[in-house]
N, C-alpha and C positions, 0 to 999 in steps of 0.2 A: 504493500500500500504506500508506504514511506518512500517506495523508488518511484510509483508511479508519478505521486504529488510531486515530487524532485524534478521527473521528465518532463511534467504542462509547465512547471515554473520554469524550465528552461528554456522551454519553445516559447513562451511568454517573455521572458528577457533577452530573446536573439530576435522577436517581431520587432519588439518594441526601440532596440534599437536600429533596425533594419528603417522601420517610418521616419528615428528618426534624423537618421541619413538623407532618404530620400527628400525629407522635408527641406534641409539643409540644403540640397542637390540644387532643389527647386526651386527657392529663395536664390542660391547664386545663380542662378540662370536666369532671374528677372530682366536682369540692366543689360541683357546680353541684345544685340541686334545684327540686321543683315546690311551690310551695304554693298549692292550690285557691282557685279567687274563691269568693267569697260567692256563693251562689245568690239571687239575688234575687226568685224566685218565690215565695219562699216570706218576702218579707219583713215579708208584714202579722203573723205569727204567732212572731215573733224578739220578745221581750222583751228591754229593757234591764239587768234583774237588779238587784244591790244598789248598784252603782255609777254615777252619770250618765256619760256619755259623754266622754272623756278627748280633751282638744286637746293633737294631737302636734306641730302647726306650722301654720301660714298667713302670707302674702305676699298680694300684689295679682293673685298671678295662682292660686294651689293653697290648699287648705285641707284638712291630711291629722287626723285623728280615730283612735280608738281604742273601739269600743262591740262588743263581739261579735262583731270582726271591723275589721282596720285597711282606712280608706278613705280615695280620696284625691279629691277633689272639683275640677274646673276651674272657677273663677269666670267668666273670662271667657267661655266655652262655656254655663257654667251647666248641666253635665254631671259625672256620676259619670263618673272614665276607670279605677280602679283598686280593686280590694279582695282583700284577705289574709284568706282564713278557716282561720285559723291554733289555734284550738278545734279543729276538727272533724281537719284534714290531721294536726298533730304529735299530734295523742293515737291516732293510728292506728302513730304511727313509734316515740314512747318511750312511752305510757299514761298517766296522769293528772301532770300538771305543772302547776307556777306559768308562763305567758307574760308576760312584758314586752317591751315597746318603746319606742324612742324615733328623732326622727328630728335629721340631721345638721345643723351650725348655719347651710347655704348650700341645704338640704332637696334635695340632691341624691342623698341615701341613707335606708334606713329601716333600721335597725337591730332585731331580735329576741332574744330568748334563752328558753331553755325551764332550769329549775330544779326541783329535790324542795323546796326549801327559799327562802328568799331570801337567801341565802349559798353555796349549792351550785347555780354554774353548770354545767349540762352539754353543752347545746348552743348555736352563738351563730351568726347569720346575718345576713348585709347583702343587702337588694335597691336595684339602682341603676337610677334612672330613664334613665341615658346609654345602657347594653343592655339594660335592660328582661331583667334575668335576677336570680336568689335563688342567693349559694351562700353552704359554711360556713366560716366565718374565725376564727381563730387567738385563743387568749385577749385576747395582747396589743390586736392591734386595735380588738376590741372594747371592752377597756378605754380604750384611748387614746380611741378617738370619745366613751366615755361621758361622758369628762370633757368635752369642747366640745360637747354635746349642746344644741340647740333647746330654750331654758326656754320658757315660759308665764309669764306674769307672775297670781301668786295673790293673791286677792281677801282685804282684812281682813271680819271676816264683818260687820263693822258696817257697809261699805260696800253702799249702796242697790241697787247690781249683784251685789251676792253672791248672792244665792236666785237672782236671774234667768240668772246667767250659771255657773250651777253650781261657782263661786268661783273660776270663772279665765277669761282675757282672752288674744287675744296683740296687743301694741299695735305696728302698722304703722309710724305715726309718733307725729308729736304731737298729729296732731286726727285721727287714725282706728283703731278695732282688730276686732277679730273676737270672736266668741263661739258658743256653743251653744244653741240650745235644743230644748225636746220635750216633749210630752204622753201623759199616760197610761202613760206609762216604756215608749214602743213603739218599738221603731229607725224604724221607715217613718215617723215624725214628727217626725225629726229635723232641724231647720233650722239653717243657716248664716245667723249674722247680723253684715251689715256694717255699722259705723257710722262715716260720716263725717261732720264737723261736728255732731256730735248729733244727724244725721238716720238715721235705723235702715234695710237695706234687707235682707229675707227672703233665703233661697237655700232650698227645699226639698231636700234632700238626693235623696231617693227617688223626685220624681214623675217620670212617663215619657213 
C-alpha cells in the first residue's frame, strides 16, 4: 500500500513539474516574433533609394549591412545566410515608422527599433545569432546595448576612399578592412569589398 501511495506521489511531482516547465516555456516564448526574409526574387527590381547602403558590422568571418532590408553575409562561404525585411513585416504591425538598427560590439546580436519620430521609441527588438530567434526587449536593454554598439569607422570626405566607400570602412586590423560598394543604386549590385595589404578582393553580395 505504502509503495503504491509513494508511486501516485511521484507521478504527481514529475506532472507537476513537467507544467511547470512548460508554463515557463510559454511565458519565454511571449516576446518572441517573426520578421520576414527578404525575398530575393524579386531583387533585381529593389532600389537602393536616397541612402547608400549602411555597414552594420564585419569581422573575418560575417559582414552584416543595412540597405532595404538588414543582411548578413558569410565571407568565408561566400554566401548570403541571413536577411530582415523589416520595411515591409513592421509597417504591417504599427504602419508607417522610422527603423533603425544596429549591431552588438562581439556581432553576436542585431538590434532594431521602430519610432514616429527619432526621439519616440516605440518598439525595440534583438535577434540573436546563438537561437536564431527575434523577440521584444525592454527599454533598458536596448538602451544599454546602444551605448556598446559596433561603430564603423567614418571616412573624412577628403579622404581618396570616401566616394568609393560611401564614407565608411570597418577596419579589421591594421593592414585590412571592409567596405561597400554598388552601381546604379540597385541592391542586386551590391558588393562586399575586402582589403588586405592594399590588395582589394570582390564579394558579390546577390549572385547565386
Amino acid at each position: 500500500m505504502k509503495k503504491k501511495v509513494l508511486i501516485i506521489f511521484c507521478i504527481a511531482i514529475i506532472s507537476l513539474i513537467a507544467i511547470i516547465i512548460y508554463n515557463k516555456s510559454k511565458k519565454s516564448n511571449i516576446n518572441e516574433i517573426i520578421i520576414s526574409e527578404v525575398d530575393l526574387k524579386n531583387i533585381d527590381e529593389l532600389m537602393i533609394g536616397s541612402e547608400p547602403p549602411k555597414l552594420l558590422y564585419a569581422d573575418k568571418e560575417k559582414v552584416i549591412f543595412d540597405c532595404s532590408g538588414v543582411y548578413v553575409y558569410d565571407m568565408k562561404n561566400q554566401a548570403l545566410t541571413k536577411s530582415f525585411d523589416i520595411s515591409s513585416t513592421m509597417s504591417k504591425m504599427y504602419g508607417k515608422r522610422i527603423w533603425n538598427c544596429f549591431v552588438s560590439q562581439d556581432g553576436k546580436q542585431i538590434f532594431f527599433n521602430s519610432s514616429k519620430d527619432t526621439t519616440n521609441l516605440s518598439a525595440r527588438y534583438c535577434y540573436s545569432f546563438e537561437n536564431d530567434l527575434v523577440k521584444e526587449i525592454a527599454e533598458k536593454e536596448y538602451t544599454d546595448n546602444r551605448k556598446n554598439a559596433f561603430e564603423c569607422t567614418y571616412l573624412d570626405y577628403k579622404d581618396e576612399l570616401y566616394e568609393k566607400a560611401s564614407g565608411s570602412i570597418v577596419n579589421i586590423s591594421d593592414n585590412e578592412y571592409v567596405y561597400l560598394t554598388f552601381q546604379d543604386w540597385k541592391v542586386s549590385t551590391i558588393e562586399i569589398v575586402y582589403v588586405y595589404d592594399g590588395k582589394e578582393t570582390y564579394y558579390s553580395v546577390f549572385d547565386n
